[in-house]
Structure formats: structure tokens, C-alpha cells
KEZATOR-528285 format. One record per residue (C-alpha): residue in one letter; x, y, z. Coordinates in nm, 4 decimals, decimal comma, m for minus. Example, Ala and Ser with C-alpha at 12.3 -4.5 7.8 and 13.67 -1.06 7.14 Angstrom:
BEGIN
+----+----------+----------+----------+
! aa !       xx !       yy !       zz !
+----+----------+----------+----------+
!  A !   1,2300 !  m0,4500 !   0,7800 !
!  S !   1,3670 !  m0,1060 !   0,7140 !
+----+----------+----------+----------+
//
This chain:
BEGIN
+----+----------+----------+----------+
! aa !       xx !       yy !       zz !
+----+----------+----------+----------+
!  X !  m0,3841 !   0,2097 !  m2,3349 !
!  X !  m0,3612 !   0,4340 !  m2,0740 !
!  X !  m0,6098 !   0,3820 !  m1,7680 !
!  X !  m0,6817 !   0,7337 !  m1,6266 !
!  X !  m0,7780 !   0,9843 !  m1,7741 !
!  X !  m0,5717 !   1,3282 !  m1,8551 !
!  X !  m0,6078 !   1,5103 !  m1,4949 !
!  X !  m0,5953 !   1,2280 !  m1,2726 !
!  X !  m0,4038 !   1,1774 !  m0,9612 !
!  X !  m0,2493 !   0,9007 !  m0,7079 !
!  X !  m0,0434 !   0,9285 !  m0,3917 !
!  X !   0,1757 !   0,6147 !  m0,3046 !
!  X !   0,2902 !   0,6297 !   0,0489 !
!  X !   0,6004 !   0,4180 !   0,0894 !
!  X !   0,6775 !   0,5463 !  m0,2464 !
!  X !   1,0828 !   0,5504 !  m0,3224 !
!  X !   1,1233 !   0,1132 !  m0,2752 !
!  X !   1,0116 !  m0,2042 !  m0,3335 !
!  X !   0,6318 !  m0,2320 !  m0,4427 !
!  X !   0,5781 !   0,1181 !  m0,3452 !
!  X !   0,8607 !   0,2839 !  m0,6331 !
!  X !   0,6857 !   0,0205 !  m0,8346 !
!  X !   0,3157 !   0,0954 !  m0,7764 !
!  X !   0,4382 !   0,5069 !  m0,8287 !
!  X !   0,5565 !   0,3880 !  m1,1668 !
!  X !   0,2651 !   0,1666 !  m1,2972 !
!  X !   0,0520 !   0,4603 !  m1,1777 !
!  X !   0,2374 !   0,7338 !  m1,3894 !
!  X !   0,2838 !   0,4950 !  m1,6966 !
!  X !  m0,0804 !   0,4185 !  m1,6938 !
!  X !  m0,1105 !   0,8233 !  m1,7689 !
!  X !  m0,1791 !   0,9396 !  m1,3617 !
!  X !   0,0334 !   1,2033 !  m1,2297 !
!  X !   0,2117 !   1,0972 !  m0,9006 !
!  X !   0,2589 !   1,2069 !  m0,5153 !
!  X !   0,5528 !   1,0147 !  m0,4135 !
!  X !   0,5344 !   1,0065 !  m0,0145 !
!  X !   0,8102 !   0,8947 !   0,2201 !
!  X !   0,9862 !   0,9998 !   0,5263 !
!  X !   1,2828 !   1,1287 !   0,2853 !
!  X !   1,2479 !   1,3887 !   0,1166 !
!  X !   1,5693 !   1,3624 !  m0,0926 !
!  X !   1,4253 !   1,0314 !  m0,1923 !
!  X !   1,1121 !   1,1154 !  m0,2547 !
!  X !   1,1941 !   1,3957 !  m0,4771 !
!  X !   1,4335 !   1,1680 !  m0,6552 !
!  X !   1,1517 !   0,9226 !  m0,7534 !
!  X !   0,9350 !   1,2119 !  m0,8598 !
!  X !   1,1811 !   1,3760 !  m1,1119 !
!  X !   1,2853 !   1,0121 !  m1,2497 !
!  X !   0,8537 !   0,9478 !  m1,2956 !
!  X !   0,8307 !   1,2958 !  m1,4579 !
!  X !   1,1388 !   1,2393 !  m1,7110 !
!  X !   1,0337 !   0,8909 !  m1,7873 !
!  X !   0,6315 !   0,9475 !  m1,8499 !
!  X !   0,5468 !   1,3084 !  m1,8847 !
!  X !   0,3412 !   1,3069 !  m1,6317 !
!  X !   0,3328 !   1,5694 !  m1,2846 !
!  X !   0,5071 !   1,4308 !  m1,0070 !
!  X !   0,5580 !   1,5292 !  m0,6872 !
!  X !   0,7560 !   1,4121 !  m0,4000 !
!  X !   0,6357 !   1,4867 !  m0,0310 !
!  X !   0,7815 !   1,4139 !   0,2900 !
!  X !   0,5678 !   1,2568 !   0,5520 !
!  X !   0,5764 !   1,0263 !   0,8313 !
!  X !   0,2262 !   0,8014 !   0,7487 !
!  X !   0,2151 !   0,7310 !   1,1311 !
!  X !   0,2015 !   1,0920 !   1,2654 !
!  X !  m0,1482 !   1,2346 !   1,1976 !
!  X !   0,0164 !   1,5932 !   1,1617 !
!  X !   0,2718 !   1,4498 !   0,8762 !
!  X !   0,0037 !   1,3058 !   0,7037 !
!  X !  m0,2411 !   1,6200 !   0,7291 !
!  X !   0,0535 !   1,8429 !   0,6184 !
!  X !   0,1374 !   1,6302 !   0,2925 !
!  X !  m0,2290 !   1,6100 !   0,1811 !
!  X !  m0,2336 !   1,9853 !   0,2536 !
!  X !   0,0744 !   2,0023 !   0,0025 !
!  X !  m0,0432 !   1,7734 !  m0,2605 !
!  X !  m0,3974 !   1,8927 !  m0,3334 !
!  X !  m0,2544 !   2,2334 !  m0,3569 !
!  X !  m0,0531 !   2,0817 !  m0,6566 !
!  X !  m0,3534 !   1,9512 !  m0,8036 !
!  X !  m0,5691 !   2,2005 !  m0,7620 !
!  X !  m0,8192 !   1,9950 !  m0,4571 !
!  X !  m0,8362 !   1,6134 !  m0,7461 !
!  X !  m0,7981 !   1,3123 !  m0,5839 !
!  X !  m0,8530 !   0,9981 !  m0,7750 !
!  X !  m0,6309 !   0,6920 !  m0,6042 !
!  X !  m0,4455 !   0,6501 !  m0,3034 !
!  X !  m0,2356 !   0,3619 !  m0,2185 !
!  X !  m0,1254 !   0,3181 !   0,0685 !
!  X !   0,1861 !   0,0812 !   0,0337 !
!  X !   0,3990 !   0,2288 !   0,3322 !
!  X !   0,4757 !  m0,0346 !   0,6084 !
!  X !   0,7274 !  m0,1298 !   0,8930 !
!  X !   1,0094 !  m0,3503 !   0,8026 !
!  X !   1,0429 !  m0,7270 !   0,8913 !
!  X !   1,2146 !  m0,7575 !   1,1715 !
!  X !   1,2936 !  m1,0897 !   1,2087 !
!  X !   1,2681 !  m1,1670 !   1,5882 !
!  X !   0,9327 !  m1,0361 !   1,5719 !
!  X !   0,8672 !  m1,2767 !   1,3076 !
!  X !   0,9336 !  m1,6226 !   1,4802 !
!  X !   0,8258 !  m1,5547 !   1,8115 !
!  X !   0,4536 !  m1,6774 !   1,8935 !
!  X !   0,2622 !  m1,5273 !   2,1081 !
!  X !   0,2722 !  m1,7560 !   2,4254 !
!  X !   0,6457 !  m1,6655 !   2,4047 !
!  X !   0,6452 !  m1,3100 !   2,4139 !
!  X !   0,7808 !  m1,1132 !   2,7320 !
!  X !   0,5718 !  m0,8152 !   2,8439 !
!  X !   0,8072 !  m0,5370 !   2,6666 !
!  X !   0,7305 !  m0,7885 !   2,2788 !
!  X !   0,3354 !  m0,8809 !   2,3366 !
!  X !   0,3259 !  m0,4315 !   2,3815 !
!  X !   0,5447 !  m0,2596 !   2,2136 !
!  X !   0,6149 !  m0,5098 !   1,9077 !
!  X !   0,2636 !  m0,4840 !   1,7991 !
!  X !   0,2234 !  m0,0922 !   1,9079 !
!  X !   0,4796 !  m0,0071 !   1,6551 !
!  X !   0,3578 !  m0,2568 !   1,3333 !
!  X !  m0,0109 !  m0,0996 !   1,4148 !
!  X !   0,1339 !   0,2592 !   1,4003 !
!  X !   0,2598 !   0,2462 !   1,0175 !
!  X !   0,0401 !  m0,0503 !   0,8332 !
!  X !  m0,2811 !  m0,0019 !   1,0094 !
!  X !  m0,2857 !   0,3816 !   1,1645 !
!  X !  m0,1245 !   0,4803 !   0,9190 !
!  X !  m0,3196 !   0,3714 !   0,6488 !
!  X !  m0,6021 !   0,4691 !   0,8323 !
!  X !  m0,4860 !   0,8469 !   0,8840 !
!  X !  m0,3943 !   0,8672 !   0,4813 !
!  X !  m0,7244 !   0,6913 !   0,3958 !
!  X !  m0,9303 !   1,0458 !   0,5550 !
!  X !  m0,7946 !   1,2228 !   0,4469 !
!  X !  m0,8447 !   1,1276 !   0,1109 !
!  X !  m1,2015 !   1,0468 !   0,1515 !
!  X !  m1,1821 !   1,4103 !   0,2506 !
!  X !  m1,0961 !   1,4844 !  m0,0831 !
!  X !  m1,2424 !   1,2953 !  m0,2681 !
!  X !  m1,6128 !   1,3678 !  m0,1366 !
!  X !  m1,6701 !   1,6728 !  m0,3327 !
!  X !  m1,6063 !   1,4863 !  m0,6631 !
!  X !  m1,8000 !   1,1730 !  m0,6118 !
!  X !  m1,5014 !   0,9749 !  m0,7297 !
!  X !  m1,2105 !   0,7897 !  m0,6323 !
!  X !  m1,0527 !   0,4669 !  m0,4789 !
!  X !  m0,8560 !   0,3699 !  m0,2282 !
!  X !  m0,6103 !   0,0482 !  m0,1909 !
!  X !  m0,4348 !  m0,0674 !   0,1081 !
!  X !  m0,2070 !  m0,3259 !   0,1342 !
!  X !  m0,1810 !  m0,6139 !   0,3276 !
!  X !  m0,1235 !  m1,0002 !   0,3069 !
!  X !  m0,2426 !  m1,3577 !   0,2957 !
!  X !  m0,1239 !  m1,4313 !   0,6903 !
!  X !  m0,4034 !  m1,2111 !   0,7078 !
!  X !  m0,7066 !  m1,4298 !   0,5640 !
!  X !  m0,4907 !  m1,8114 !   0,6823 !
!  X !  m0,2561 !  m1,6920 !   0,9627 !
!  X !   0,1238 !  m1,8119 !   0,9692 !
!  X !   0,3755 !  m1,6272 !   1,1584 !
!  X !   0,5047 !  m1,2429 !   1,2350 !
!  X !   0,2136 !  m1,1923 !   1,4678 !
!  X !   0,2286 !  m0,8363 !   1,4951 !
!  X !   0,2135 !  m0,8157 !   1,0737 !
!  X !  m0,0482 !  m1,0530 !   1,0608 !
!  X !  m0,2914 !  m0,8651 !   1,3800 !
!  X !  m0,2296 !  m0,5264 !   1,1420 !
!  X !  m0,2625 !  m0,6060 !   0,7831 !
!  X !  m0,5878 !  m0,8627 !   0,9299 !
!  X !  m0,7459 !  m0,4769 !   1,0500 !
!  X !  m0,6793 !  m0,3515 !   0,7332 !
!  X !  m0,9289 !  m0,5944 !   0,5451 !
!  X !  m1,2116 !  m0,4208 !   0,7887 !
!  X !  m1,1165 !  m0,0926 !   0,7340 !
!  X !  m1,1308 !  m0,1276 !   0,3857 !
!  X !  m1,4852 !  m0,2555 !   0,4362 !
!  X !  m1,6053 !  m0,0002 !   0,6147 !
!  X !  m1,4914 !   0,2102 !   0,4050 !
!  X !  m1,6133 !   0,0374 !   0,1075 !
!  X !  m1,9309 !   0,0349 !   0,3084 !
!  X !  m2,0001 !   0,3822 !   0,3807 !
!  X !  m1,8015 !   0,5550 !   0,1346 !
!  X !  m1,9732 !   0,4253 !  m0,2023 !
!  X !  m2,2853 !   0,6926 !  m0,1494 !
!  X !  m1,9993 !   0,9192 !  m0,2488 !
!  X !  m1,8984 !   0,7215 !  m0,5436 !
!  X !  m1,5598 !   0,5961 !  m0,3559 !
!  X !  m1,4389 !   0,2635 !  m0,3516 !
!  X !  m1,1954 !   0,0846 !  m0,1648 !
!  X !  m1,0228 !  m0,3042 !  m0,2091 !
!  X !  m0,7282 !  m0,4514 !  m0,0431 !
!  X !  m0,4431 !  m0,6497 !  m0,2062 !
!  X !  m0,3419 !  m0,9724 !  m0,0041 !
!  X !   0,0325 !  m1,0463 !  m0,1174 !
!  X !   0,2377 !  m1,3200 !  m0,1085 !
!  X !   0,6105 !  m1,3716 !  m0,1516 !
!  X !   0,7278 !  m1,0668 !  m0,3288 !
!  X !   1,0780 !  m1,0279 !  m0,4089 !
!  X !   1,1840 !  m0,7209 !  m0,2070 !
!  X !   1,4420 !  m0,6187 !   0,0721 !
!  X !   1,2808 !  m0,8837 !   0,3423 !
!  X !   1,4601 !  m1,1348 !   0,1492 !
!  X !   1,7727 !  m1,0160 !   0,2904 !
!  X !   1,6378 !  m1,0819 !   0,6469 !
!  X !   1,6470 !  m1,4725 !   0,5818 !
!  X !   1,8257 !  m1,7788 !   0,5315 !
!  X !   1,9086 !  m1,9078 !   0,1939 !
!  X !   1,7509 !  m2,2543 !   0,2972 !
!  X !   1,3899 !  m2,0508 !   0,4048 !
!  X !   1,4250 !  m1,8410 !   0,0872 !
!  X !   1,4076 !  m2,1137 !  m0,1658 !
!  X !   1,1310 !  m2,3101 !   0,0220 !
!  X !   0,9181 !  m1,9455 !   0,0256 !
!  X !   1,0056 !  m1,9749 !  m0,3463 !
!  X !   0,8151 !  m2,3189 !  m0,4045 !
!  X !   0,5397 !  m2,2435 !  m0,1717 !
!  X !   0,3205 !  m2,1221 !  m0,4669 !
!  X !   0,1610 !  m2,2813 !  m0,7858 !
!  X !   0,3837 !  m2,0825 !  m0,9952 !
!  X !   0,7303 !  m2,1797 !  m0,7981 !
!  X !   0,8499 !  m1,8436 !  m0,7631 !
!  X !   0,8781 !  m1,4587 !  m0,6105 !
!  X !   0,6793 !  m1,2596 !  m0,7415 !
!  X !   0,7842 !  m0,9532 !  m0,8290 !
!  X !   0,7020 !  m0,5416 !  m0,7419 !
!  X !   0,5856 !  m0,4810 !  m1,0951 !
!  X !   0,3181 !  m0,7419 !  m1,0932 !
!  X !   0,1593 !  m0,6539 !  m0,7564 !
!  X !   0,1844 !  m0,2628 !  m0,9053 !
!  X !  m0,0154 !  m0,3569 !  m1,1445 !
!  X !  m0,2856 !  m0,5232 !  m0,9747 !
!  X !  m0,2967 !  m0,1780 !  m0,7414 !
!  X !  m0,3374 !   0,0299 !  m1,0168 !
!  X !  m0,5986 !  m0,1557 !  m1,1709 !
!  X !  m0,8276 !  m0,2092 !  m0,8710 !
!  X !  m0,7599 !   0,2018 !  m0,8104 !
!  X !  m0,8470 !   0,3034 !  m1,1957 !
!  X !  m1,1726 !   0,3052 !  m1,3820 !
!  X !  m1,1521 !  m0,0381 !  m1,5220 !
!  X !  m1,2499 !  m0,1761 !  m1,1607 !
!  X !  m1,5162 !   0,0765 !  m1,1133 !
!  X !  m1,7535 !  m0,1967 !  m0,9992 !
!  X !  m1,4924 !  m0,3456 !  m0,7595 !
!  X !  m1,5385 !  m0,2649 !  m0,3946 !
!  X !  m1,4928 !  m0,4105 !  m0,0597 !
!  X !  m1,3046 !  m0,6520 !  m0,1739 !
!  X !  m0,9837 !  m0,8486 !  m0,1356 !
!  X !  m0,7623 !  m0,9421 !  m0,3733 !
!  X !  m0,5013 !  m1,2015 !  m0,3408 !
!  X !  m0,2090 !  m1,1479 !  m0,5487 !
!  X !   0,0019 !  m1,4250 !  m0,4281 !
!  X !   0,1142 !  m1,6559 !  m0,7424 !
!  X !  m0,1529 !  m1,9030 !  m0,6398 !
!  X !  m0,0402 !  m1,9831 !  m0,2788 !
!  X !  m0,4305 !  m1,9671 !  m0,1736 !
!  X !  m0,6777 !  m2,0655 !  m0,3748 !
!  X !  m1,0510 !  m1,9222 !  m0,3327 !
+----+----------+----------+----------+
//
């Protein structure tokens, strides 16, 4: 059963990998047409044609750097002159890659160039960037009374644990969301925030075997989870069947924290 109706439309930023091709997918096999954004076109266009061919839905792939305010205001421009000024999810899924030095170092041991620059560049994609994409479609979504936004972030956010700079920016995003859950619903817009876990996607490949499996038991399930399944839980909280659902945050972590 398909869970938006004939029309509707999403934009996934950080669209062509990971949880973000994943999210683009659940969203066009759940009957939404798709705007696929990521700083490669080639890719992004790629993604679009393969969501097209495999669900007969529209899809469109858009360059756009999600931390550059003139990037994102230029691929908005582009996609609601594909669909004709609708808006009905946005998930923003884009973020900066694990780096792992930035991981392990606490605070009281970063040098002046880390405790700057470290965080400056995290804040730019996961939180700015969110922020930027999340106007503008609260721009477009005003005149309909209807849509909903989801932004990603994780649980380091609600308990702390390591990767400072991660954990400062996906922590703002949980406020954001709020206030725009907050002043948003007169309009009929919602917004919620998925809190990951242990995913299975490329930051595997940034640690040991040893830390791997001992990320893998860390849950109640005793494993990864996987792209599809935190997809899935995007696309619900951004479709109709959580119309009631706002301000809220979701933890989608295989049981890891328990609330």
C-alpha cells in the first residue's frame, strides 16, 4: 500500500549512498516522486533514472552543495519548477564523513586549529545545512498547508559518546526540529528527527575489525542495522500515516537506548 498519494513529492539530500540512496528509494516505492540531491551531478542523475525505471515514478537528480546557501536556493529553484511549486517531504540525510581522528579525540585534547575548524566544518553540512534545506522548504510548503520535514541525526546526541564535533551538530538538530515543529504546525507542517544507531554504511570501513564487532553487540538485537530499515522509518514519519507526529525524536537504533 502505497503511502502518498499520486502527486506527491520528497527531496533526499545526500541522496546517491548509504541511507540517503536508500531513503530516495523507500520514498519512490512508497508511490512519491523523488529529488535526488548531491554534490554530483553524474551521480545524482544516475540514482534518479535507476528510481524512475524501477517505480514509475518522476525523478529528478539535482546538484547542490547542502552547505552553500546559494546551492541550496538554486536546487529548490530547480525542483519546484519540476513539480509545478508541491512540496510534501524533505529529508535531509546529507552529512560529513567520519573522519576518524576527529572521532577519538576529546575535547580537553584538542589543539586550537581541531577545537575550530573540526567542528566549523561538521556544523556546515549536518546542522547548516539542514537548516538552509529546511527554509526553504517551509517556503514551499506554506502555501499548501502541508508537509514534513525529517532530519537526521543520532543517539550520541540524546547520551553523548565520542566524535565531538558529530555529536555538538546532530545534538542542534533535535532543536531545530523543535522549533520548527513549534512554529511551523499553524501551517500544517511537521517536523521529527531520527536518532540512529549503528547502521551498516561506508564508516565501517574507517574502523578496526575488533571495534566493529563490539559496535555490532552493543544493541538488543546484536547487529548493524541496515539503510533500508532506517529509510523506512524516514518515510513514514514524512508521509500521512504520521500526520499526528511532530516534534519528536525517534530512535531507530536496534534497541541500544531504551526510553
Amino acid at each position: 500500500m502505497s503511502l502518498y498519494p499520486q502527486g506527491a513529492w520528497a527531496v533526499v539530500t545526500g541522496g546517491t549512498k548509504g541511507i540517503g540512496r536508500a531513503t530516495a528509494e523507500a520514498f519512490a516505492a512508497h508511490g512519491a516522486n523523488v529529488a535526488v540531491v548531491s554534490r554530483k551531478a553524474h551521480e545524482a542523475e544516475a540514482v534518479a533514472h535507476d528510481l524512475a525505471a524501477a517505480h514509475g515514478v518522476t525523478a529528478l537528480g539535482v546538484e547542490a552543495d547542502v552547505a552553500d546557501l546559494a546551492s541550496v536556493k538554486a536546487a529548490f529553484e530547480e525542483i519546484l519548477d519540476v513539480s509545478d511549486g508541491r512540496l510534501d517531504a524533505l529529508a535531509c540525510v546529507a552529512g560529513h564523513p567520519v573522519v576518524p581522528a576527529w572521532w577519538d579525540t576529546p575535547l580537553a585534547a584538542m589543539d586550537d586549529e581541531a577545537v575550530t575548524r573540526w567542528f566549523d566544518e561538521v556544523a556546515r553540512v549536518d546542522l547548516a545545512g539542514s537548516r538552509y534545506c529546511a527554509r526553504e522548504a517551509l517556503r514551499a510548503m506554506a502555501p499548501r498547508k502541508a508537509g514534513a520535514i525529517v532530519l537526521v541525526s543520532s543517539t550520541p546526541a540524546l547520551t553523548g559518546y565520542k566524535g565531538l564535533p558529530y555529536t555538538e551538530a546532530k545534538a542542534a538538530l533535535l532543536g531545530l526540529a523543535k522549533e520548527i515543529a513549534r512554529h511551523a504546525g499553524a501551517d500544517g507542517i511537521r517536523a521529527n528527527v531520527v536518532a540512529l544507531g549503528n547502521v551498516r554504511t561506508a564508516w565501517l570501513d574507517e574502523v578496526s575489525a575488533e571495534e566493529a564487532a563490539a559496535l555490532e553487540r552493543e544493541n538488543a538485537l546484536r547487529r548493524f542495522g541496515e539503510p533500508r530499515e532506517i529509510a523506512e522509518a524516514i518515510v513514514w514519519l514524512a508521509s500521512p500515516a504520521a500526520s499526528f507526529v511532530t516534534g519528536q525524536t525517534l530512535i531507530v537504533d536496534g534497541g541500544t537506548e531504551m526510553r
